[in-house]
C-alpha positions, 0 to 999 in steps of 0.5 A: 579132624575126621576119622576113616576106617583103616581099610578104606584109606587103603590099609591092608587090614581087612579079615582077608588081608586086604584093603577097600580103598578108596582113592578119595579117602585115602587122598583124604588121609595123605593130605592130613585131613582125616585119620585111619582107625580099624577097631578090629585090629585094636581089639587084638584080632589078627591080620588076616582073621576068620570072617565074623558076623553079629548074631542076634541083632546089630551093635546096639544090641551087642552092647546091651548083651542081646547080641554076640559077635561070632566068626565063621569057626564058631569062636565069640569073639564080642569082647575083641570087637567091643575092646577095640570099639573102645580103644578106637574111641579113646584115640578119635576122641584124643585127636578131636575126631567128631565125624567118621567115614566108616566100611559099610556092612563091616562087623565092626563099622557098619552104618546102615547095613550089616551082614545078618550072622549068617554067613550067607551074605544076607545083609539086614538094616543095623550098624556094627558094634563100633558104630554103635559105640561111637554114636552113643559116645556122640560122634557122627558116623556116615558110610563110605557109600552116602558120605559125601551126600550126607556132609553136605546136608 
């Protein structure tokens, strides 16, 4: 089974309430071969939600307490982002999901690029904090932007 972030199979639970939908993703997800997860939401953070950054470094870094997750008011809020990486994983690993598709540049879901704290919209290399916990944990993460090069090699 294969893991999609929320957003990307078209649920409307971005931080502005809406969604990145991807047709084929979705589709993905109306066939039953994939699953929808948003960590965010399992973290206990609402819908819509105050724009949040890592600052400090990447997911990696929050997990070893280099790091912290900030929204745009100011608010920490790393423990929300790391309870739903959590929770989310105790539901992949429930379903046997071993590969996920997730939102690039998200907090939460980056892969390969995330936003550098700013809220600037300055982007630098480093992954989200759910990233990061589902990589640790052994799971294969791709963006929605290379995964179907990256499947295929």
């Amino acid at each position: 089974m294969l893991g999609i972030s929320a957003c990307l199979g078209g649920i409307a639970c971005r931080y502005d309430g809406r969604s990145n939908e991807s047709p084929l993703l979705k589709e993905l997800v109306a066939t039953d071969q994939a699953i929808v997860v948003c960590p965010e939401v399992l973290g206990g953070l609402p819908i819509p939600r105050i724009p949040a950054e890592i600052q400090g470094g990447d997911g990696f870094d929050v997990w070893n307490h280099h790091a912290k997750v900030i929204d745009k008011n100011g608010l920490d809020v790393t423990e929300a982002f790391k309870e739903g990486a959590i929770l989310a994983f105790e539901q992949l690993q429930h379903l046997q999901v071993t590969e996920l598709i997730l939102k690039e540049k998200s907090p939460s879901c980056g892969s390969t690029m995330i936003y550098d704290g700013s809220f600037s919209g300055n982007r630098i290399k480093g992954v989200g904090v759910a990233t990061a916990y589902f990589i640790q944990k052994g799971l294969t993460v791709y963006s929605e932007e290379n995964w179907q090069e990256m499947r295929l090699t």
